[in-house]
PyMOL CGO cylinders between C-alpha atoms (Angstrom):
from pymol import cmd
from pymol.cgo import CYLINDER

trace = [
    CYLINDER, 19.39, 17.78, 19.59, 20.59, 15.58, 16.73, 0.3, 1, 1, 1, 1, 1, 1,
    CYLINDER, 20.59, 15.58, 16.73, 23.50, 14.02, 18.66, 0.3, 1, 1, 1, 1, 1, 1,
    CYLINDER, 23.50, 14.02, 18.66, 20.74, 13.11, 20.93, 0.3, 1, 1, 1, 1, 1, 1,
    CYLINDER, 20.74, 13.11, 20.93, 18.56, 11.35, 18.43, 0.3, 1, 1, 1, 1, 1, 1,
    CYLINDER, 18.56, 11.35, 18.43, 21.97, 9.90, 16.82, 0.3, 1, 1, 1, 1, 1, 1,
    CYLINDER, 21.97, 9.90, 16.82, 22.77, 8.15, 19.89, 0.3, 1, 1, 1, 1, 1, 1,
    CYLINDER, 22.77, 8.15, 19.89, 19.35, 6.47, 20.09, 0.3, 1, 1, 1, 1, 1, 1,
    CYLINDER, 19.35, 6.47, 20.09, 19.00, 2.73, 19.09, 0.3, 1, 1, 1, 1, 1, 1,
    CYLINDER, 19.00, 2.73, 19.09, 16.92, 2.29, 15.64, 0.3, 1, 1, 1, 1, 1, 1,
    CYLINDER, 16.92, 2.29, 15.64, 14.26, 0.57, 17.96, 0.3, 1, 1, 1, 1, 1, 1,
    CYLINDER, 14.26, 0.57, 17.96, 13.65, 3.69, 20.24, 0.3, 1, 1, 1, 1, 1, 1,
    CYLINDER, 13.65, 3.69, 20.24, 13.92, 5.99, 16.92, 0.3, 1, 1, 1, 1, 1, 1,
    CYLINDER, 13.92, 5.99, 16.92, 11.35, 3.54, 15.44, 0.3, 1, 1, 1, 1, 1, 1,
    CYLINDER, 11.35, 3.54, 15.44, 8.48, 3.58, 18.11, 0.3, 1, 1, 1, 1, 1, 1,
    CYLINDER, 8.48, 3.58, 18.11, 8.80, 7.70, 18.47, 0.3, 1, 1, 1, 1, 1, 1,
    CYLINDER, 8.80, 7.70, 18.47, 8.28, 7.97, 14.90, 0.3, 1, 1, 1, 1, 1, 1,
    CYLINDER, 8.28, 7.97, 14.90, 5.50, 5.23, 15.22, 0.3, 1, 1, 1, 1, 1, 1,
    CYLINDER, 5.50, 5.23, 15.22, 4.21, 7.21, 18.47, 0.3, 1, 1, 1, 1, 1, 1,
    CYLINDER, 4.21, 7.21, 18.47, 4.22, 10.46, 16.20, 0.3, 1, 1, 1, 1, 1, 1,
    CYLINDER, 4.22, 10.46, 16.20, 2.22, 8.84, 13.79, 0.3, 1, 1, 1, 1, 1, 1,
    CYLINDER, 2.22, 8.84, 13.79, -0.38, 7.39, 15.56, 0.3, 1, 1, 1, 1, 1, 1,
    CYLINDER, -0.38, 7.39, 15.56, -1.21, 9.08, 18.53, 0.3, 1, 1, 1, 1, 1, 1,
    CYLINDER, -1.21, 9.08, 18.53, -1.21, 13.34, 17.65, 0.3, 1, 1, 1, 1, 1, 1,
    CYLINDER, -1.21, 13.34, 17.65, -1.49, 12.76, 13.89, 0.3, 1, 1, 1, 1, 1, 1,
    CYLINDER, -1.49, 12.76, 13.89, -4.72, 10.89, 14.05, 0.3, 1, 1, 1, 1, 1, 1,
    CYLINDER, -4.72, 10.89, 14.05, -6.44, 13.36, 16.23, 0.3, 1, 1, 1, 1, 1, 1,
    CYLINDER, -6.44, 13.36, 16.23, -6.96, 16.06, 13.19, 0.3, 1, 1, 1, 1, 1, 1,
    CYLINDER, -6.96, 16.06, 13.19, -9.15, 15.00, 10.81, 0.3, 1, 1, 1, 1, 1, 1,
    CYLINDER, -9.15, 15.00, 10.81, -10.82, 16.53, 7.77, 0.3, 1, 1, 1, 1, 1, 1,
    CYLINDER, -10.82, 16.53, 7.77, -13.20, 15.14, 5.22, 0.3, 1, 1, 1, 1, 1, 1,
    CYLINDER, -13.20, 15.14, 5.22, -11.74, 14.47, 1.95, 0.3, 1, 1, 1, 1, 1, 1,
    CYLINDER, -11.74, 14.47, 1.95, -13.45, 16.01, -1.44, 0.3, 1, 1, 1, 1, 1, 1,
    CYLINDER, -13.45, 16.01, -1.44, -14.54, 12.40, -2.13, 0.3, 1, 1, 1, 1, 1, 1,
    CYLINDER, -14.54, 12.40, -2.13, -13.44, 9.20, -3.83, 0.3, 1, 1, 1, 1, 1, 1,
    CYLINDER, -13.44, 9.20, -3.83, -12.93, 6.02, -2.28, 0.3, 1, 1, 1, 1, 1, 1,
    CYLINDER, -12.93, 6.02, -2.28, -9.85, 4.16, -1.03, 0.3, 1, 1, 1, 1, 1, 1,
    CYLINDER, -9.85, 4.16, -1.03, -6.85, 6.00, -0.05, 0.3, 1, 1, 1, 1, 1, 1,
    CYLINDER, -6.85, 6.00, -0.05, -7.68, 9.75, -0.83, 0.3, 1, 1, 1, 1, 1, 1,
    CYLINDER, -7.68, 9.75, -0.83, -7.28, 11.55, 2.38, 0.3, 1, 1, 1, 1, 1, 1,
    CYLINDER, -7.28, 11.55, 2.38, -5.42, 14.30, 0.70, 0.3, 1, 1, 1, 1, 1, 1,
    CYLINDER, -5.42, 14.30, 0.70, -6.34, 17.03, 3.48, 0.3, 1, 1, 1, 1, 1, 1,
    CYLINDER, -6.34, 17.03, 3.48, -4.95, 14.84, 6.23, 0.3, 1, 1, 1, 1, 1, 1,
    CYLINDER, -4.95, 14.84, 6.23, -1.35, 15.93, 5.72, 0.3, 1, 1, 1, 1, 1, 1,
    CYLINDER, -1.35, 15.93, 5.72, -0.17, 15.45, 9.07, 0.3, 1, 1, 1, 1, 1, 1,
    CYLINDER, -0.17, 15.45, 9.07, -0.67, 11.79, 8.92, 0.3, 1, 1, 1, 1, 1, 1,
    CYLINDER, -0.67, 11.79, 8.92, 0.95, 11.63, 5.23, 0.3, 1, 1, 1, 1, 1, 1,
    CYLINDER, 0.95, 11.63, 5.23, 3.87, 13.97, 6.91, 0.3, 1, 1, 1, 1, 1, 1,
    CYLINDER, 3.87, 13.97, 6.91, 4.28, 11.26, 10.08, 0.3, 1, 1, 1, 1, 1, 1,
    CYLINDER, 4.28, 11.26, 10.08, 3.95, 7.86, 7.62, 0.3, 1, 1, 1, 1, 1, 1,
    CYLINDER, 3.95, 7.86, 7.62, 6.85, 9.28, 5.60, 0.3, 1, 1, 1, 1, 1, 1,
    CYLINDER, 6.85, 9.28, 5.60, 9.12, 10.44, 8.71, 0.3, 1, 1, 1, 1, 1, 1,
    CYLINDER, 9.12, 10.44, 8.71, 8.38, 6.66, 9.46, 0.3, 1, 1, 1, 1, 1, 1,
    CYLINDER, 8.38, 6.66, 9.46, 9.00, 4.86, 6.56, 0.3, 1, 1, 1, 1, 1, 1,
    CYLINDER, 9.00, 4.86, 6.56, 12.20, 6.91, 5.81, 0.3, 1, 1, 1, 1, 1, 1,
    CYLINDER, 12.20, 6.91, 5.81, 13.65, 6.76, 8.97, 0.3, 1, 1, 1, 1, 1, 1,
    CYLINDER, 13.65, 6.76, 8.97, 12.98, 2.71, 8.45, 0.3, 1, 1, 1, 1, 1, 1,
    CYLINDER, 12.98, 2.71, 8.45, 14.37, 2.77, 5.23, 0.3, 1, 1, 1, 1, 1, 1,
    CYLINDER, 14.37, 2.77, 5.23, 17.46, 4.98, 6.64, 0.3, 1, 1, 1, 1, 1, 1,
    CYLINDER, 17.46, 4.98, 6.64, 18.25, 2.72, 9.46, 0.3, 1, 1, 1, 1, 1, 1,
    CYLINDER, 18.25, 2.72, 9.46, 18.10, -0.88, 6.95, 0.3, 1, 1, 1, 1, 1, 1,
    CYLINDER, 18.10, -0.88, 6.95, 20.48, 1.03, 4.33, 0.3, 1, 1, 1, 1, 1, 1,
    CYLINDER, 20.48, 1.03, 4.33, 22.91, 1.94, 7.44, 0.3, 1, 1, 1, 1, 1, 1,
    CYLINDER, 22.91, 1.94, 7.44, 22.98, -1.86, 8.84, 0.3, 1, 1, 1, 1, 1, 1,
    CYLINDER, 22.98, -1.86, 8.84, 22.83, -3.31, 5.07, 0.3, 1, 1, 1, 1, 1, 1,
    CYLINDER, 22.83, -3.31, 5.07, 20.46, -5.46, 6.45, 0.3, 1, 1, 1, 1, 1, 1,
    CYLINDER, 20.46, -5.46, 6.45, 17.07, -6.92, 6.23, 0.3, 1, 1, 1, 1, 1, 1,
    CYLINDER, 17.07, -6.92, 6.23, 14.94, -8.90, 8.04, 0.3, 1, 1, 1, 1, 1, 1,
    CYLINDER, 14.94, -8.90, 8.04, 11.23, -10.01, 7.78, 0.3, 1, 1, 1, 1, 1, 1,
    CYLINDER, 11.23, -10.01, 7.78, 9.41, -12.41, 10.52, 0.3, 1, 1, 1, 1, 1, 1,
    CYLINDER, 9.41, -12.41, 10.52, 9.10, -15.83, 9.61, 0.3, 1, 1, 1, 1, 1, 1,
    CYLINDER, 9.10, -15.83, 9.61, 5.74, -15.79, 8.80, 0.3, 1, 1, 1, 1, 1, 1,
    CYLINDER, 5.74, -15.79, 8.80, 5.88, -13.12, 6.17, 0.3, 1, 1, 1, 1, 1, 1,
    CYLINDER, 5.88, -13.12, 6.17, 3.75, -15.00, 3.66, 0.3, 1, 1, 1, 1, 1, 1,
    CYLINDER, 3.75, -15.00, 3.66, 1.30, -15.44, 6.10, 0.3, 1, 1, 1, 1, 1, 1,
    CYLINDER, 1.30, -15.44, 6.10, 0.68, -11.83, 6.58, 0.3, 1, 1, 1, 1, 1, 1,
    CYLINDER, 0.68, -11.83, 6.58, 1.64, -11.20, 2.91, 0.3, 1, 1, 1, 1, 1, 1,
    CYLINDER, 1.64, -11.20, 2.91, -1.38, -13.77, 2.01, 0.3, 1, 1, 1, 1, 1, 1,
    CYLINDER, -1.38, -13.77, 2.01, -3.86, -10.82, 3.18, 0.3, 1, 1, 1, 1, 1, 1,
    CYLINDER, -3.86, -10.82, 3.18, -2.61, -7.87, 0.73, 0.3, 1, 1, 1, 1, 1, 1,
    CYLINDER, -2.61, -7.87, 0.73, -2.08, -9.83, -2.12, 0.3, 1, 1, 1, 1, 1, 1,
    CYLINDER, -2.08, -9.83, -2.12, -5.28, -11.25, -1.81, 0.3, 1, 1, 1, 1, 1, 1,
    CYLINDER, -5.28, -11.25, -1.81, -7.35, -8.04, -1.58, 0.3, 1, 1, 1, 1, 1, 1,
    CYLINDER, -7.35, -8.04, -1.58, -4.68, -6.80, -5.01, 0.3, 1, 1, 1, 1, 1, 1,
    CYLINDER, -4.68, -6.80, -5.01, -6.13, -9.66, -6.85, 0.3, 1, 1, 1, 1, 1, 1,
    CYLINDER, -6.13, -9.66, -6.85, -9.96, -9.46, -6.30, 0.3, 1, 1, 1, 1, 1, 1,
    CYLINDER, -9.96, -9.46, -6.30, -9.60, -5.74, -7.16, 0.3, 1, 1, 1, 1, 1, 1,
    CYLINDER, -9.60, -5.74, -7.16, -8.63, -7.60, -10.63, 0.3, 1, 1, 1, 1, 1, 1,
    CYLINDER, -8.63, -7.60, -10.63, -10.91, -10.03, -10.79, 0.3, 1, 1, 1, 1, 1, 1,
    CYLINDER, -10.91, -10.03, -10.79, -14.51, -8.54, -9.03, 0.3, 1, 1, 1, 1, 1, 1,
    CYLINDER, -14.51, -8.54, -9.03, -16.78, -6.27, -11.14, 0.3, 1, 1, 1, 1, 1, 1,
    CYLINDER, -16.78, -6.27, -11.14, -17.03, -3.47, -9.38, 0.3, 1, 1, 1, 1, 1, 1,
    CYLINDER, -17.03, -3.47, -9.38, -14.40, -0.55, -9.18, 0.3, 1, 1, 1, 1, 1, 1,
    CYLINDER, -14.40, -0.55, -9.18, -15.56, 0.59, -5.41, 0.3, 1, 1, 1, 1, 1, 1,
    CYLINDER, -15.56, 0.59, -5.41, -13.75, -0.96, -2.99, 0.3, 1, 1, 1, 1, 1, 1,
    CYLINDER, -13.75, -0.96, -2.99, -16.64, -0.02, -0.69, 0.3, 1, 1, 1, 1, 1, 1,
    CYLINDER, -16.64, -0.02, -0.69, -19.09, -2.68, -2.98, 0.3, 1, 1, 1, 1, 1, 1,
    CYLINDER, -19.09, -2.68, -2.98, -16.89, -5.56, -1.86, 0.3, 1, 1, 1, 1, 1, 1,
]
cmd.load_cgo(trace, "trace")
């Protein structure tokens, strides 16, 4: 089984992790004990499939000793850093009173 997955290109590793992720993971669901923003501690199997992801990413850019963004990076950048900085700036601490 893992000389099968080592012959597989990073691309085809990349969008069964992705696949993982997204399509079974997303299916269970549980309400959280509250809070806002990011606490979805009882969803484990999505926290389980983001970090199979972002390691195997992570993995495969430490093998090639290489990395590469899009061109547009600052573009989509613009959005994040954005939202970072009103967090700083806006009065209230709920993301949800935006």
């Amino acid at each position: 089984m893992f000389d099968k997955i080592s012959q597989m290109k990073p691309q085809q590793l990349g969008l069964i992790l992705l696949g993982l992720l997204f399509l079974p993971a997303t299916l269970f669901f549980q309400p959280n004990l509250g809070g806002e923003g990011l606490s979805i501690s009882h969803n484990i199997t999505v926290w389980i499939a983001a970090v199979l992801v972002i390691s195997a990413a992570t993995l495969v850019m430490l093998k090639t000793k290489q990395f590469s963004y899009p061109t547009t990076w600052l573009a989509m950048a613009a959005l994040p850093i954005s939202i970072i900085m009103l967090g700083f700036i806006v009065d209230s601490f709920l993301p949800t009173q935006w």
